[in-house]
Structure formats: structure tokens, C-alpha cells
C-alpha positions as semicolon CSV with decimal commas, in nm:
position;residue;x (nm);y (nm);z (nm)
1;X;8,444;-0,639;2,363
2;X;8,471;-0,626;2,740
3;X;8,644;-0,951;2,742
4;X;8,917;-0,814;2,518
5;X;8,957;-0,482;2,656
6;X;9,023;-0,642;3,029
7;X;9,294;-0,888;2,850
8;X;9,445;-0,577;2,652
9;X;9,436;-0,340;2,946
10;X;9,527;-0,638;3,239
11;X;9,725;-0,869;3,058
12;X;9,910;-0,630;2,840
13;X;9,890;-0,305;3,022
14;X;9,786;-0,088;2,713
15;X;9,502;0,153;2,746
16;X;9,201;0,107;2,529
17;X;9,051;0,478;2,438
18;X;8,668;0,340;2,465
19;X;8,531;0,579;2,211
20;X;8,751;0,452;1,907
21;X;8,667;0,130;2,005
22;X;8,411;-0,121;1,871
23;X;8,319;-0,418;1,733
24;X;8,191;-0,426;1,390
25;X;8,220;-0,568;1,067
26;X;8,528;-0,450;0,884
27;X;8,409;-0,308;0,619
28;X;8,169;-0,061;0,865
29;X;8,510;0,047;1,039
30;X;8,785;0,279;0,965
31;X;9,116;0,177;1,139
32;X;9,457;0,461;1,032
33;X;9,234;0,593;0,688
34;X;9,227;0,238;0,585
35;X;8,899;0,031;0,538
36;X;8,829;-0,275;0,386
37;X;8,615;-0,419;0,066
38;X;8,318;-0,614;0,124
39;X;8,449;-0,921;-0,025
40;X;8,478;-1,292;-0,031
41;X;8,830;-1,202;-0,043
42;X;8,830;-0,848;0,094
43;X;9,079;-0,583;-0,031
44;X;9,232;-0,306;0,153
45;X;9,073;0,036;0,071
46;X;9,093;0,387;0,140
47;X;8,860;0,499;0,412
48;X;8,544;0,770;0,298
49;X;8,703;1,016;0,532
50;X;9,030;0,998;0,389
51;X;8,894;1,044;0,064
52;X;8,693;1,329;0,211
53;X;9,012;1,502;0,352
54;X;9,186;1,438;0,053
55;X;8,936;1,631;-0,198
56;X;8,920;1,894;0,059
57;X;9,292;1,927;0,020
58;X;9,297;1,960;-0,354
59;X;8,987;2,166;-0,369
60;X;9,207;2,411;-0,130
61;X;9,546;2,394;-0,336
62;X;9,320;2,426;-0,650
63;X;9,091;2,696;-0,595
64;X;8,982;2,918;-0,875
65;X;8,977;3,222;-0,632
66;X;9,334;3,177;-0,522
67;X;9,588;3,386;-0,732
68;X;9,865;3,141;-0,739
69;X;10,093;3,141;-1,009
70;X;10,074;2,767;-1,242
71;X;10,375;2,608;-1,119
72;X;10,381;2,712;-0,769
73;X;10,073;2,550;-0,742
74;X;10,155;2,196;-0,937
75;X;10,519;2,266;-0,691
76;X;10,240;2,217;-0,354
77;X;10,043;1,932;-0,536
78;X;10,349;1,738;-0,583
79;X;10,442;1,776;-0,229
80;X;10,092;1,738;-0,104
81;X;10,016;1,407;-0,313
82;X;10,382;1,248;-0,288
83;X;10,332;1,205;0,082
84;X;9,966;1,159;0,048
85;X;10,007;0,848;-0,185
86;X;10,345;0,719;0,029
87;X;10,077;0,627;0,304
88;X;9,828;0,534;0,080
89;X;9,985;0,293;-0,182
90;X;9,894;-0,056;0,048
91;X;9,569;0,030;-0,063
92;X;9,415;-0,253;-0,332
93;X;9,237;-0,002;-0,517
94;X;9,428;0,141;-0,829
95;X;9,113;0,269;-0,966
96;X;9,079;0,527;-0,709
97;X;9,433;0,674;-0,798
98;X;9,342;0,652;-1,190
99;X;8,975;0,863;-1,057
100;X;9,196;1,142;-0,846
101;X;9,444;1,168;-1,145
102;X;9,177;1,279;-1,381
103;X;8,977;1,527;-1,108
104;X;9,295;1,704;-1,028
105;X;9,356;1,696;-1,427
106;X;9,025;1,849;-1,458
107;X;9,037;2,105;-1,210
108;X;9,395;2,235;-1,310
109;X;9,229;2,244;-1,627
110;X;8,944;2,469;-1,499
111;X;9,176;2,714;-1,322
112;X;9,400;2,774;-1,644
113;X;9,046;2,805;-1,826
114;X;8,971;3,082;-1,604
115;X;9,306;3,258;-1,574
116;X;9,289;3,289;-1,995
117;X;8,990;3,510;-1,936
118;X;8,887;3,685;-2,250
119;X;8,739;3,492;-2,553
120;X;9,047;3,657;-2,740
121;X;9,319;3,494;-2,510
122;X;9,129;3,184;-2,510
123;X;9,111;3,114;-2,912
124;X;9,466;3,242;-2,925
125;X;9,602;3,012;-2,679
126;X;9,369;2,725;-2,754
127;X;9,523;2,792;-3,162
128;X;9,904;2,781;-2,977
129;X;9,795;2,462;-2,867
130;X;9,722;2,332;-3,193
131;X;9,310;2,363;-3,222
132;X;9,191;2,437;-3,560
133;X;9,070;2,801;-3,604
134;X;8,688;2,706;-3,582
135;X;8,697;2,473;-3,312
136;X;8,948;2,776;-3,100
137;X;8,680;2,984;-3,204
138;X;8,394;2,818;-3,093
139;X;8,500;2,730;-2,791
140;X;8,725;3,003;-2,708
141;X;8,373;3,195;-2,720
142;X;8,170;2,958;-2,496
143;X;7,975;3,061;-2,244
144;X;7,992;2,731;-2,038
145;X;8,077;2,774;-1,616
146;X;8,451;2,687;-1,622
147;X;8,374;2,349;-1,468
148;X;8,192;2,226;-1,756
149;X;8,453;2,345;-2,038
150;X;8,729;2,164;-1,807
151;X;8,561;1,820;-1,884
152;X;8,496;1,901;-2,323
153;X;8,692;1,739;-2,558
154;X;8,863;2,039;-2,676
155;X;9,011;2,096;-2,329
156;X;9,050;1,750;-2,269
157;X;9,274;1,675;-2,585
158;X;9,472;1,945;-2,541
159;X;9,542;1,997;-2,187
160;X;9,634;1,650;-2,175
161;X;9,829;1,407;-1,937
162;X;10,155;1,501;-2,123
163;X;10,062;1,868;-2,117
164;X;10,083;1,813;-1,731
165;X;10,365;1,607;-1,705
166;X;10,535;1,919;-1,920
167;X;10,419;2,195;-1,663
168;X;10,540;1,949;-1,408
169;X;10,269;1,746;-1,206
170;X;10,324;1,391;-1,134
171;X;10,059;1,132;-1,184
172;X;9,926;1,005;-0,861
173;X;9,848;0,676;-1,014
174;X;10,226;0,638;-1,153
175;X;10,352;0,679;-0,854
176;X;10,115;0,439;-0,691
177;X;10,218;0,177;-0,924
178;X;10,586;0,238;-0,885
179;X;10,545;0,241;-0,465
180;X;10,329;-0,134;-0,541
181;X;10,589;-0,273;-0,738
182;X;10,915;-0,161;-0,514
């Protein structure tokens, strides 16, 4: 380390901000919100605390106690996660895009959950959606947290990927995809 910091500092006149600095392995390091896998052949991954920042983010534009109108929200998603997966994409882990997809999925689906409030509301707009009258009835008169209903297969089937894609929100993953194959 000292070797190379005199060379950098000496040789190349660049200063070398000692706390940032170490020597490690490279999967133990974080280096721009990047990481790496620990792997024969090791792949470039996301770091923790970019994940970390990330879900903050959402949790934020996606809160239950914020009173923001459906497509204003998806409208500050888009923005949020267009440049958020423009840095991102040289990351080797499509999985992780596929995982955020559904999460923000399932929280948009809690907050639309919540905003139907009554039973009545809920059974007529899960019937709109095409639920068969026992099913909107059964679960338009749950008493599961909003969390939980967000994740059941009544919720999940209806409030779909497409149903998202209608009201507007992009898939993260897509556009990963697209950015790795341009």
C-alpha cells in the first residue's frame, strides 16, 4: 500500500485520500457502487450500499403515508430508476433487476391496496378487474396488513406486469437488458 501510494502521489502527482484507501480482496471492497462476485471468474455486482440506497429510494417514492396521486408517482419512479439503472446496467447480475422489478411491483401494489380502502371499493374494483364474485368477495373483505395482500395471488394476477406497463411504469429489468445489448 505505501509502496503504491508514494508511486501514485510522486510519480504521478495524484492525491491518494488515505481513508478510501485499502487493500483488500475485491469482493470485501466497494469501488463507484460497484463490487465484485466471489468467483473463479468473478462478475461485476452491485455494491450492498447501493442496494441499500436504492430501497431507501423506492421505499420513499412509495410510501403508503404519502398522498400522491398513481401516476405522478410511477412519473418519479421512471425518472428515478431510468438513471438509476443507466449507471447500473455493467453490472453481471440480471437477477437483481428481475428481484427490484417484482418489490416495486409489490409495493405499488400495496399502496393501490390501501388507497381502495373500504371492503366495498375493494370487491368492486377487484370484480372491474375481472375476479370472480367470491374470490372479490373474499378477499375484498380480508383483514390481512396491506403488505401481505400485495404478495396473494389474487393481487398478484391481477395487478400484473401488464397492468403496470398500462398505468405506465417501465420494467427495470427491460431496460437493463436493452442498455446490455446496445
Amino acid at each position: 500500500m505505501n509502496s503504491i501510494t508514494r508511486f501514485i502521489e510522486q510519480k504521478l502527482k495524484l492525491k491518494v485520500n488515505r481513508e478510501k484507501s485499502a487493500v483488500d480482496r475485491p469482493w470485501k471492497r466497494k469501488f463507484l457502487g460497484f463490487s465484485f462476485t466471489f468467483n473463479k471468474k468473478p462478475k461485476v455486482r452491485i455494491a450492498n450500499e447501493s442496494i441499500k440506497r436504492l430501497k431507501a429510494k423506492i421505499r420513499e417514492l412509495t410510501s403508503r403515508s404519502n398522498p400522491i396521486p398513481m401516476g405522478v408517482r410511477i412519473e418519479k419512479l421512471n425518472q428515478y430508476l431510468t438513471g438509476w439503472c443507466g449507471y447500473f446496467a455493467l453490472a453481471d447480475t440480471p437477477s437483481k433487476f428481475k428481484e427490484f422489478d417484482e418489490w416495486i411491483r409489490r409495493r405499488l401494489r400495496m399502496i393501490e391496496w390501501k388507497q381502495w380502502k373500504n371492503p366495498r371499493t375493494r370487491v368492486r374494483k377487484l370484480k372491474g378487474l375481472g375476479v370472480p364474485d367470491q374470490k372479490a368477495y373474499e378477499w375484498g373483505n380480508s383483514r390481512k396488513k396491506y403488505w401481505r395482500i400485495a404478495s396473494s395471488p389474487i393481487l398478484h394476477k391481477t395487478l400484473d406486469n401488464s397492468y403496470w406497463s398500462n398505468r405506465g411504469l417501465k420494467s427495470l429489468y427491460q431496460r437493463y437488458e436493452f442498455l446490455r445489448h446496445t
